[in-house]
N, CA and C atoms as a LAMMPS dump frame, in Angstrom:
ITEM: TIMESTEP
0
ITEM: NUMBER OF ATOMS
192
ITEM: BOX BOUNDS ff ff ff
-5.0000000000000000e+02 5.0000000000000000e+02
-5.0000000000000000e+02 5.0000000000000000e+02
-5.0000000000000000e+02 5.0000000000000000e+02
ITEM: ATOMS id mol type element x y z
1 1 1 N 338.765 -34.238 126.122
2 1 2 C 339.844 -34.771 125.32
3 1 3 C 341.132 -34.767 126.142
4 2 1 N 341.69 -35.817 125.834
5 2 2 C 343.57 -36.05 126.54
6 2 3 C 344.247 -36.29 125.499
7 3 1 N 345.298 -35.77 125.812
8 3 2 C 346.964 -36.01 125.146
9 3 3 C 347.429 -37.264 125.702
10 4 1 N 348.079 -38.03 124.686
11 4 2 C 348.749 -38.892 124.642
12 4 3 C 350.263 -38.598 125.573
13 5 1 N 350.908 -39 126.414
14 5 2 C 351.979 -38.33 127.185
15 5 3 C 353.537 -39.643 127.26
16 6 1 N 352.742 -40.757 127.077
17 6 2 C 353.863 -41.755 127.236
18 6 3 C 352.78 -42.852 126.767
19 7 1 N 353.882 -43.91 126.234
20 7 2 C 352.963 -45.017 125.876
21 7 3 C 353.755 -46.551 126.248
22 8 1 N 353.675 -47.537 126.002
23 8 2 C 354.438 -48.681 125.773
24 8 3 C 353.131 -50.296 125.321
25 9 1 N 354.176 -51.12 124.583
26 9 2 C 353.681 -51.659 124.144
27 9 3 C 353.807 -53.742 124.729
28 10 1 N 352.653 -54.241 124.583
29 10 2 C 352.627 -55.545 125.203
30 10 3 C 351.794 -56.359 123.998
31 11 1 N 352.731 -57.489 123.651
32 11 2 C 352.426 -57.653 122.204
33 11 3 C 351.047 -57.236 121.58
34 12 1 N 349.779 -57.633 121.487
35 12 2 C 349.222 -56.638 120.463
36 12 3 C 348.407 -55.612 121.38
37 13 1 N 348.8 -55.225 122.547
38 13 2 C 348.126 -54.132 123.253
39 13 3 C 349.074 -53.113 122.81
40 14 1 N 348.449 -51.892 123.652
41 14 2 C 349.404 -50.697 123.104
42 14 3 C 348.752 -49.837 124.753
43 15 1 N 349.564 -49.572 126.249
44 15 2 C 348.801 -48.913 126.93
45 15 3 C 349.128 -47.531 126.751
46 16 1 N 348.387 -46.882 127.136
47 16 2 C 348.795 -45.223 126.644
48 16 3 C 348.849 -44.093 127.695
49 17 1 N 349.155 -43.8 128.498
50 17 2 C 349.147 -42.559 129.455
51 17 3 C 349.155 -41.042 128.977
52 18 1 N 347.668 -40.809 129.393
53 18 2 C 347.423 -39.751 129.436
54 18 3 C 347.839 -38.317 130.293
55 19 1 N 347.434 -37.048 129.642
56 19 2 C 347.764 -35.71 130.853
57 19 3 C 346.333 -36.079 132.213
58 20 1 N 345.329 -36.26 131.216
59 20 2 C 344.294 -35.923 132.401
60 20 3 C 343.033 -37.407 131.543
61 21 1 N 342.094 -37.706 132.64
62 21 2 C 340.997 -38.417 132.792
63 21 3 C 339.763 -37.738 132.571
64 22 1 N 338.941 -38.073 131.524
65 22 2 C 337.703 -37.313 131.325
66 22 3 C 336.996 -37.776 133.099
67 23 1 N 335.736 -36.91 133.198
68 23 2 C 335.196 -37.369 134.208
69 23 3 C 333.438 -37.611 134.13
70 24 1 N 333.355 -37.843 132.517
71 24 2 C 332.093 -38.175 131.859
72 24 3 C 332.432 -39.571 131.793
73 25 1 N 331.593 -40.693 131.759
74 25 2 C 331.257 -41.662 131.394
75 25 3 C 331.701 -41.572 129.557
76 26 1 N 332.222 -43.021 129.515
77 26 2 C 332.733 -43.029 127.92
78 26 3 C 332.618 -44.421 127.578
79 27 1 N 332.527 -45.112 126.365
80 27 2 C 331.952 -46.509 125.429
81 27 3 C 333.687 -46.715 124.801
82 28 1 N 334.039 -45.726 124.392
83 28 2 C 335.08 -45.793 123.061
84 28 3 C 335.993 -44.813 123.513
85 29 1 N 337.116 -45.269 122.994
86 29 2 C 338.209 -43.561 122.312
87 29 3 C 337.777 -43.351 120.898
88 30 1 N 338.407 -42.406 120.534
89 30 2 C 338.456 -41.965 119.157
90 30 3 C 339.499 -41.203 119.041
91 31 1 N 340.489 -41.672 118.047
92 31 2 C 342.494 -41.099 118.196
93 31 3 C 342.641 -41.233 116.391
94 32 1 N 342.619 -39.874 116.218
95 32 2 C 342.786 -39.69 114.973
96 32 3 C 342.005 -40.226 113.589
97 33 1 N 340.167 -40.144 114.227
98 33 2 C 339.063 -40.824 113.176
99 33 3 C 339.239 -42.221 113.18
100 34 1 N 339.581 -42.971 114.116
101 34 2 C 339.989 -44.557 114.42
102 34 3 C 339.407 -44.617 115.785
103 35 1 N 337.707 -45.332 115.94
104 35 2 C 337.679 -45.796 117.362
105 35 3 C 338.18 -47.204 117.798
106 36 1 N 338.335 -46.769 119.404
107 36 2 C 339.262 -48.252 119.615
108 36 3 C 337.916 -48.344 121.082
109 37 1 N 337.946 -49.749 120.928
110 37 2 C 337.368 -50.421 122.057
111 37 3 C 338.422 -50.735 123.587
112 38 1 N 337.859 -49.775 124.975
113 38 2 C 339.063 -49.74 125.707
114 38 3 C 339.135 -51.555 126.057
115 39 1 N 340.315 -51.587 126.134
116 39 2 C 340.551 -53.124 126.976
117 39 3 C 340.942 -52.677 128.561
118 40 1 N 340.235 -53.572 129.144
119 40 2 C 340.329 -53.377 130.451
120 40 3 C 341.791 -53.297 131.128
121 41 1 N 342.431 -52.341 131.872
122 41 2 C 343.293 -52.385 132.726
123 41 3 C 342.962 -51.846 134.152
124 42 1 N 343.572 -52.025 135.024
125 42 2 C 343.841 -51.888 136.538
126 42 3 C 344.855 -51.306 137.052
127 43 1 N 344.845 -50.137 138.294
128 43 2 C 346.216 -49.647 138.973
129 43 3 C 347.286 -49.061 138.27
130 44 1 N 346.559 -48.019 137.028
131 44 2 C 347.445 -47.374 136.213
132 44 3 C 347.204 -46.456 136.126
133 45 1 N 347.082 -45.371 136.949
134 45 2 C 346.814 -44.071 136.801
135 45 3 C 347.171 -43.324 135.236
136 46 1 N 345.58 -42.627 135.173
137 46 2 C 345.46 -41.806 134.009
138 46 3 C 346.207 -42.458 132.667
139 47 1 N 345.869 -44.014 132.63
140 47 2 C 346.231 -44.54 131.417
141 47 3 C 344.636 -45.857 131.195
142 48 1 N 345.496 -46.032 129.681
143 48 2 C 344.095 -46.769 128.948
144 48 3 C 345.321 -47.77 128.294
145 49 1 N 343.869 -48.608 128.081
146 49 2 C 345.012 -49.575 126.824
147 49 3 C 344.067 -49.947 125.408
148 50 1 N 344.327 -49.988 124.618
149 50 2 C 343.74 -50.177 123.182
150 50 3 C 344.736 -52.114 122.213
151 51 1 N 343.224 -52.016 121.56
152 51 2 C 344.173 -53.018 121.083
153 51 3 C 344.88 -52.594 119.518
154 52 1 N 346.177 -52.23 119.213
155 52 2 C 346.643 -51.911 118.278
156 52 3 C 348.392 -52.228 118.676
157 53 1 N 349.365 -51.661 117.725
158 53 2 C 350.504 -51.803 117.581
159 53 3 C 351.304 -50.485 117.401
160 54 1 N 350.385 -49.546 116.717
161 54 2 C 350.653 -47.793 116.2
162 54 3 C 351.279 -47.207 117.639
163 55 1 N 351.647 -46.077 117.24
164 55 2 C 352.326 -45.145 118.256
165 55 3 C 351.507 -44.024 118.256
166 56 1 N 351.3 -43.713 119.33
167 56 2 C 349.957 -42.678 119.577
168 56 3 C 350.412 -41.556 120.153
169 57 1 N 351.782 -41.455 120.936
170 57 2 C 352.49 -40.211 122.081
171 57 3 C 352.163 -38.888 121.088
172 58 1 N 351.683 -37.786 121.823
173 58 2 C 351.536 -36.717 121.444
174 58 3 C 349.739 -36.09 120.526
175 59 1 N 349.498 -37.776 120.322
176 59 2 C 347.754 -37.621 119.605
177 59 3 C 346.707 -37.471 120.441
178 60 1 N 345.43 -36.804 120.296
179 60 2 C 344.176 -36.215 121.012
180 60 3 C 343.3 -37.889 121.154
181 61 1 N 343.056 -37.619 122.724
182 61 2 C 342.269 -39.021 122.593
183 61 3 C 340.783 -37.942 123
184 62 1 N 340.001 -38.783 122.29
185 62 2 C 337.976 -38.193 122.802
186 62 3 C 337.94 -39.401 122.928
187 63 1 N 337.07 -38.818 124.262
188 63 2 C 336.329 -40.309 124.76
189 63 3 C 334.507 -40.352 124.568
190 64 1 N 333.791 -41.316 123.447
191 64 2 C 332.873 -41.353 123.007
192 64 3 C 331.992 -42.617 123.702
């Protein structure tokens, strides 16, 4: 599991930067009983992007 640490938003993406990177293989997040399908990003250390609009800084991401 990672903490949410900084986020910003690109109209309906939402990318999210994490403390740390699981180092298991993962399908999904799961951020507060809501899975999100990752959308692909590139050259962003220890961040993800989801498709939503919500504010996530400070919430537990599992990666499923």
């Amino acid at each position: 599991m990672s903490k949410v640490i900084y986020e910003f938003h690109i109209k309906k993406y939402t990318v999210l930067k994490l403390d740390e990177m699981p180092q298991k293989a993962y399908r999904n997040f799961l951020i507060d009983g809501n899975e999100y399908k990752p959308v692909p990003i590139y050259d962003a250390k220890n961040c993800i992007a989801i498709e939503s609009s919500k504010s996530f800084i400070g919430k537990i991401v599992e990666f499923v």
